[in-house]
C-alpha positions, -999 to +999 in steps of 0.1 A: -096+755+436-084+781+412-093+784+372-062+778+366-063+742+368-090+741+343-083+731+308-106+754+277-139+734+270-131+715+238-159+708+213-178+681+235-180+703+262-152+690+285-135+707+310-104+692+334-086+702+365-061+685+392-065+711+415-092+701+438-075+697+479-073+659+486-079+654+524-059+619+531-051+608+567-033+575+578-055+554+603-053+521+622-069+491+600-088+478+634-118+451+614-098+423+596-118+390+591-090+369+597-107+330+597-111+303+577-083+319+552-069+303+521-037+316+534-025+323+567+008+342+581+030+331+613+062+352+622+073+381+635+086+407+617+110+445+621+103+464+597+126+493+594+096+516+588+066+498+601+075+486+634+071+450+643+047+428+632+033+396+642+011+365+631+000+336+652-020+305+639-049+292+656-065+258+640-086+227+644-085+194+630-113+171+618-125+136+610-149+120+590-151+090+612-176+082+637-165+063+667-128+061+664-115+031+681-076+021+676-081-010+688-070-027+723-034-026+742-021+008+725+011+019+725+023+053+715+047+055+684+050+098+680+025+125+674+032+143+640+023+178+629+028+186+592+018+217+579+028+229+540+039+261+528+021+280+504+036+286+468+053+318+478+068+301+508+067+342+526+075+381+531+108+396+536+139+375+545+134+340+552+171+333+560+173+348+592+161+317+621+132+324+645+116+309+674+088+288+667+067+271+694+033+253+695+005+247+719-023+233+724-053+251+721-079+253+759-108+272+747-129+258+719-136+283+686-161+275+660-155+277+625-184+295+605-183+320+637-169+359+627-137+362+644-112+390+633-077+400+641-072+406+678-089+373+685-070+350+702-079+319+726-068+304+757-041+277+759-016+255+779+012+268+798+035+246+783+041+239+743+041+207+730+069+215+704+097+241+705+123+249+674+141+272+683+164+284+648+137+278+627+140+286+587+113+273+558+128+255+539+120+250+499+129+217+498+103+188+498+089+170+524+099+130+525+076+111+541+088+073+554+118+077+530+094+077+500+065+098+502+073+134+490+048+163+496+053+203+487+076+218+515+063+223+546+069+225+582+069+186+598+073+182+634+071+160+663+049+171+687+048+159+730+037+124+738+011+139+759-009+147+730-006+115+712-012+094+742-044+120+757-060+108+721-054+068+725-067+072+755-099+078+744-099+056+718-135+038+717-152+069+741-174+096+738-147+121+729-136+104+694-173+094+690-178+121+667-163+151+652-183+179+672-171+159+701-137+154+690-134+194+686-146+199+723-120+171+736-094+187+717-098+226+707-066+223+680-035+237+680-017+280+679+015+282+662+026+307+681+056+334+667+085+346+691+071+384+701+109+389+722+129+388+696+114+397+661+133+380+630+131+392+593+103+375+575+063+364+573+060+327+567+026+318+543+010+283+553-016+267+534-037+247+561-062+236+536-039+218+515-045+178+520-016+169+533-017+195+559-029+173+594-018+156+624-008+121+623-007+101+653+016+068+651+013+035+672+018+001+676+043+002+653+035+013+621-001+020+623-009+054+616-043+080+619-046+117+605-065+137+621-072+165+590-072+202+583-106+209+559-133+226+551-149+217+588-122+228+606-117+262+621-091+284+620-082+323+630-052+340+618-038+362+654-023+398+640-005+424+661+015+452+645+031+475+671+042+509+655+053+526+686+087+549+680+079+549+642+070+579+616+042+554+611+029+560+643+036+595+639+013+599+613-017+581+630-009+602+662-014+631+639-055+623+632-071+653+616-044+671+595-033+661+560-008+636+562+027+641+542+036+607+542+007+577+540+015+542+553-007+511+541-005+476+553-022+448+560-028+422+584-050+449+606-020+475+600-027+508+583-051+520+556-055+559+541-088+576+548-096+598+519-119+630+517-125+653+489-137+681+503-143+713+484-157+685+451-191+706+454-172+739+449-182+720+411-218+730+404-239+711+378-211+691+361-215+656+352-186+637+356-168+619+331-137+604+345-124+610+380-087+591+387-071+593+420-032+587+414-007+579+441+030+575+439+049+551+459+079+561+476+090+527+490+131+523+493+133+484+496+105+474+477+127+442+472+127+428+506+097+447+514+069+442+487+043+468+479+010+452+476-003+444+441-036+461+441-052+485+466-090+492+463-113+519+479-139+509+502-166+539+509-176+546+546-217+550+554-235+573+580-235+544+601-201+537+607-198+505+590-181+497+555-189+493+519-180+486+484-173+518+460-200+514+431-170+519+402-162+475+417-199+466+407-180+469+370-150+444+379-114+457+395-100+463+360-123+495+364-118+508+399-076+507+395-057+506+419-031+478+409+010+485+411+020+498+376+057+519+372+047+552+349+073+575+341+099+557+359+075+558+390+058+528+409+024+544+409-015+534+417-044+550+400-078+543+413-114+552+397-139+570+414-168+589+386-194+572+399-188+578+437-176+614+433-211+618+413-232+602+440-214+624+463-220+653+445-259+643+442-265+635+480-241+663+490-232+634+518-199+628+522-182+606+551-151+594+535-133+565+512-107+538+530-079+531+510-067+492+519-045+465+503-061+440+489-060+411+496-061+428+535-055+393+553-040+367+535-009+385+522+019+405+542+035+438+519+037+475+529+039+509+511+050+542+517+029+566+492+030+603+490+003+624+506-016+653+497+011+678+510+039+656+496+064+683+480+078+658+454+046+625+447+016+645+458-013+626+454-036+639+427-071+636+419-075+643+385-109+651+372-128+653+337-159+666+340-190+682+314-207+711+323-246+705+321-259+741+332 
C-alpha cells in the first residue's frame, strides 16, 4: 500500500485509503444444515454459469394419536400426498416440465439429529408416484370439489402404501408415533438428475395442510401430518464440472478475478486482508468492504438479497463477525444498485481491529444468506477484477 491512497488528516485526526490488497478466493460451501427447514427446495436446475444443481426432499409424517385402529373389514379407497408451495412458488423458470418421482423412504432419520447437505437415506427401488411433465402450478388446490388450500403439489400415491398402513391398523406399528416413524421412515421427493429442467421449486412442509391422507371404506379419511415432530432433510448437489465456476475453485491460492456465490452448499468467497498490519497504531473508525455484482440475467437468475461474513477460528470451525452482535442493518451486506451498479457493502471495524490487536488472522467466509432455504446466485468482481474490483475501503485515526 502506497501513500497515495491516503487522504490529508482533517481536523479530527482522520486519515482514509482503498488501497490495502484484498485477498479473495472462491471455495466449495461443503457445511449446510439442511433439516427441519422452514423452506425446502426440490428440482434440478442448468444454470448457464453454475452448472447443474439439484434438491431432493426427504420427510416424515406424524400423529398425535395413540393406538390407531380404522376399524374392522378395511378396504382401500387411495393414498394422497399433498404438499403446498411456498409464497414464492420457486427459482428461475417454472414453465419448463420436469421429472418428478417419489419414494418411500428404508432407513429411519431422526428429527432434532444434525444432518447437512450431502445426507441422504436409503430407499425403495421402486417409487410409489411418477409425473413425469411436471410444472407448479399457482392455482389453488380443490379439495372434494369444495375445499380450497394455497397451491400445492397433490398426488396419488401406490396402493401399496395405503394398504401396508391398514394393515396395521390396531398393531404395534400405529401404536404410537415413535413406532409409527420406525414402521414407516417417510417419504424423498426425489428430482430428475438425467435431464436437468430450468427452475427450483420452494415447498412449505410445515404448512397444515401439508400431509398424507389415506382414504377407505368409502369416504373415511386419516392424515397422517407434516409438524413440528416430524423430520425432514433437504438433499443438495451442485455439480460445476466444465464451468468458469469450477475454474475458479480449481484455482485455490491465487486471487480470483471472478467470485461465484451460491447457496444450497454451492460456493462462498474466502476473504483475507493481508498486508492490514502494514497500519501501525490506528484505531479504526469505519472499515466497508464493497463488491459489485456483475450478474447478466439477474431476472431469471436472482442475486441473493443479503450476504453476511462469517469469521473462521484457529480451529477450523466457523463464527459470527462481532459487527452482527449490533443487528444486520450494521454488518451490510444487502443488494442495493449505487451508481447504476447492483452492489454489496459489508462492515468490518470491529473485526479488522481485533485482527489488528491479536495480529491473528485466518480469514472471513462470504455466504448468502439465507444459505439453505433459498436458491439465487451471483457473479461479483474480485480483487484483480479490471472493471468492479472489490474494495476495502478504510477510515481510520492515528493514535501514536
Amino acid at each position: 500500500m502506497g501513500d497515495e491512497g491516503l487522504l490529508p488528516d482533517d481536523q479530527l485526526g482522520l486519515s482514509f485509503t482503498d488501497t490495502l490488497t484484498v485477498y479473495a478466493e472462491v471455495v466449495r460451501d461443503d457445511s449446510v444444515r439442511a433439516d427441519e427447514l422452514a423452506t425446502n427446495i426440490w428440482g434440478a436446475m442448468d444454470d448457464p454459469i453454475f452448472g447443474k444443481s439439484y434438491g431432493g426432499i426427504f420427510f416424515q409424517f406424524s400423529t398425535d394419536r395413540s393406538n390407531i385402529d380404522f376399524g374392522d373389514n378395511l378396504t382401500l379407497d387411495s393414498v394422497v400426498l399433498t404438499l403446498l408451495y411456498n409464497d414464492s412458488i420457486g427459482y428461475g423458470n417454472l414453465a419448463t416440465p420436469q421429472k418428478l418421482e417419489i419414494y418411500r423412504v428404508t432407513e429411519q432419520f431422526f428429527k432434532d439429529t444434525s444432518y447437512y447437505q450431502f445426507n441422504r437415506f436409503q430407499t425403495a427401488a421402486t417409487p410409489l408416484a411418477t409425473i413425469n411433465n411436471f410444472v407448479p402450478s399457482t392455482d389453488s388446490l380443490v379439495i372434494n370439489d369444495s375445499v380450497k388450500y394455497k397451491a400445492g403439489l397433490r398426488v396419488r400415491l401406490d396402493d401399496a402404501l395405503g394398504n401396508d398402513i391398514l394393515a396395521n391398523s390396531g398393531l404395534n406399528n400405529l401404536a404410537s408415533d415413535a413406532a409409527f416413524k420406525a414402521f414407516f421412515n417417510g417419504l424423498y421427493l426425489a428430482p430428475d438428475t438425467t435431464v436437468p429442467g430450468t427452475s427450483l421449486v420452494y415447498f412449505n412442509l410445515f404448512n397444515a395442510n401439508s400431509k398424507l391422507t389415506v382414504y377407505y371404506n368409502n369416504g373415511l379419511s386419516f392424515d397422517f401430518l407434516i409438524n413440528t415432530n416430524s423430520g425432514s432433510v433437504n438433499y443438495f448437489r451442485q455439480k460445476h464440472d466444465g464451468t468458469a465456476v469450477q475454474t475458479a475453485i480449481d484455482e485455490a491460492g491465487n486471487n480470483n478475478q471472478t467470485l461465484y456465490i451460491q447457496p444450497m452448499g454451492g460456493t462462498s468467497v474466502r476473504i483475507l486482508v493481508p498486508h492490514i498490519d502494514s497500519l501501525k497504531g490506528i484505531s479504526i473508525n469505519k472499515a466497508e468492504l464493497v463488491f459489485t455484482a456483475i450478474n447478466s440475467d439477474t431476472a431469471t437468475f436472482s442475486a441473493p438479497r443479503q450476504l453476511i461474513f462469517t469469521q473462521l477460528l484457529e480451529s477450523g470451525i466457523e463464527d459470527f463477525i462481532p459487527e452482527l452482535d449490533f443487528g444486520i442493518d450494521f454488518a451490510g451486506g444487502a443488494w442495493k444498485q449505487e451508481n447504476g451498479l447492483n452492489v454489496y457493502k459489508l462492515n468490518i471495524p470491529n473485526y479488522l481491529q481485533q485482527v489488528m490487536n491479536t495480529g491473528e488472522q485466518f480469514g472471513l467466509n462470504l455466504l448468502p444468506f439465507p444459505t439453505a432455504t433459498q436458491a439465487n446466485r451471483v457473479v461479483l468482481g474480485g480483487g484483480n477484477n479490471t472493471q468492479h474490483p472489490l474494495k476495502l475501503r478504510l477510515t481510520y485515526t492515528k493514535i501514536d
